[in-house]
N, C-alpha and C positions, 0 to 999 in steps of 0.2 A: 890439352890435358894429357897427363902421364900418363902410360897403362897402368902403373898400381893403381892411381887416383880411379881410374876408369874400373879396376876389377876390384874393387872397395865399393865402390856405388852401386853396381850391379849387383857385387853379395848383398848390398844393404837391401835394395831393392827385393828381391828374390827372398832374404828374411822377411818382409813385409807383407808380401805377399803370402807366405806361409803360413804368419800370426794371424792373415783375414781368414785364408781356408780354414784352418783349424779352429777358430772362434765361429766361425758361423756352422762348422759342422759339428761342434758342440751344442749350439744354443738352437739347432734346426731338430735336433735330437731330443733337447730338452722340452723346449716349446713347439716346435711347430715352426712350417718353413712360412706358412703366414701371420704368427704371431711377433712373431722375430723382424727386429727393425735392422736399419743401416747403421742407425745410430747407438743399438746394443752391439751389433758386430766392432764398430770398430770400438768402440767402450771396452773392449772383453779383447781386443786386438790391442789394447793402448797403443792408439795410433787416433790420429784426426780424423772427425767425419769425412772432410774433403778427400782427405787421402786415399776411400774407397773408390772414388770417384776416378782416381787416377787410373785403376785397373779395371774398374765396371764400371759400365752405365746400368746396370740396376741387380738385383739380388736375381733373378731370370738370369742374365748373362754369367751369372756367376755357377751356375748346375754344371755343365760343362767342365770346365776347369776343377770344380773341388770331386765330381767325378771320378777324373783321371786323376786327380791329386790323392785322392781315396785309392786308386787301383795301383800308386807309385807305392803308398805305404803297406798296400798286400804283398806285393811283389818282391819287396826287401823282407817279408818274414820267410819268403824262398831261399834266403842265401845259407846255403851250408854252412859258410863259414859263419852265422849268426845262431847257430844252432839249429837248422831244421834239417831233418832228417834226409840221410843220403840216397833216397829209396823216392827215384823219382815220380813214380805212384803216390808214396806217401806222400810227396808236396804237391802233386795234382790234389790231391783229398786235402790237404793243407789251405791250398788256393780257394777251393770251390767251399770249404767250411768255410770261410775268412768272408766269402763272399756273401754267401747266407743270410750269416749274422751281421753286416753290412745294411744288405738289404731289404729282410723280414720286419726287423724292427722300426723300419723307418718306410713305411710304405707309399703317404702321399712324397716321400723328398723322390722315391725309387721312379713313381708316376709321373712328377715333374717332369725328373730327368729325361725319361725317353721320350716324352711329348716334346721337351725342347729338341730333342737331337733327330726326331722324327721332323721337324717344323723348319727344320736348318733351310736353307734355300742354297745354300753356299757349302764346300765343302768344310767339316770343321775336323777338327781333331776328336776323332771318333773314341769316347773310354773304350768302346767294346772293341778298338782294334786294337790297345795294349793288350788288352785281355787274349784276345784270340793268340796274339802272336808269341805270349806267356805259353798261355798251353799247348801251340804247337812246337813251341822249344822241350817243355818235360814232358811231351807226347815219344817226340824224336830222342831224347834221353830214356824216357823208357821203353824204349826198340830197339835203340843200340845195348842196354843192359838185360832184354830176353824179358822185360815186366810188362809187355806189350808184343803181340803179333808183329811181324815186322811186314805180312801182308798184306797191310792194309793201308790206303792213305791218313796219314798222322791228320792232315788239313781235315779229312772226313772227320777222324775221332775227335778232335779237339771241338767242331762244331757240334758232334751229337752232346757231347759235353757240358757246352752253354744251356744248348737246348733242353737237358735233364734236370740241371739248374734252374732255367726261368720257367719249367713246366708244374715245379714245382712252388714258385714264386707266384703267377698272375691267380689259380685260387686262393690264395692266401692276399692277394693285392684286392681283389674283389670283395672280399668278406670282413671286415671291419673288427668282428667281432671273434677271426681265426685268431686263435692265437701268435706274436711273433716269433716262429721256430718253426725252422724249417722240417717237416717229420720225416720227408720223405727224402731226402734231398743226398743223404750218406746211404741209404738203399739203390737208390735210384744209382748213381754212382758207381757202388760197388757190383749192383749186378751186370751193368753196363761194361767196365775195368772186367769183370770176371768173365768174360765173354769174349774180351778181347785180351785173356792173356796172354803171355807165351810161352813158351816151351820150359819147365825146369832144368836148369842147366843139372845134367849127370844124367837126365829122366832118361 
């Protein structure tokens, strides 16, 4: 087989895959990740029931993957060149809003998730280590631009980060009847960011 034929199949593939994540991260949003079949996934994928089959052995195997498939499509609302603002601060509060509202609304898929990646036996591809390694990129951007202390470990802030994030998350995961939105979550954030600003350049 040629290499185009070969890098034609692979896009085709790799589109495939895309149409299952994003149909089933639709229809898990709308329904429920236990009311939601294989068979509306791949209906709503137009693609063949078999064909899920190809990439997972069951809608569980699939948390994972649409996860990190979810933290790829945050991550591209980072790109300056796509409009988000040059103020690497602001795409930290960019990221961790995106993430939120991600998460709040969709509580039992949020629970799944970490139960499966808690359950792993094997190393898997971890969502939370895009994630970490996002924010310690615009942690380290906003240290070299003076929007952050530079005396302090960027690794440290980026984790207190997550952590401000899901501490705002697991009450809201536990109570059924909290509303989904995060109240605390741009507080939390901001007073944390404010704490570890840096110096005003001319101050």
């Amino acid at each position: 087989m040629i290499a185009g034929e070969l890098s034609k199949r692979a896009r085709k593939k790799q589109e495939t895959l895309e149409r299952l994540l994003a149909a089933a991260w639709d229809l898990y949003r709308c329904k429920g990740f236990d009311a939601t079949t294989v068979a509306e996934i791949t209906e709503a994928a137009e693609v063949a029931k078999g064909t899920f089959f190809n990439y997972f052995s069951s809608k569980e195997e699939m948390l994972l993957p649409l996860a990190a498939w979810r933290m790829s499509k945050l991550s591209d609302r980072l790109n300056v060149s796509s409009g988000a603002p040059m103020s690497p601060m602001a795409r930290i509060c960019l990221l961790l809003r995106g993430l939120a509202d991600d998460i709040l609304p969709n509580r039992d898929l949020a629970l799944r998730t970490v139960s499966t990646l808690l359950c792993q036996r094997t190393e898997p591809a971890k969502p939370a280590r895009p994630l970490q390694r996002i924010l310690l990129d615009l942690v380290r951007e906003a240290q070299a631009a003076g929007e952050i202390r530079d005396d302090v470990d960027p690794r440290l802030v980026s984790r207190f980060l997550i952590v401000g994030l899901f501490s705002d998350f697991w009450p809201h995961a536990q109570d059924e009847e909290a509303p989904g939105k995060a109240i605390g979550v741009e507080q939390v954030t901001k007073i944390l960011l404010q704490g570890l600003a840096g110096r005003i350049k001319g101050g």
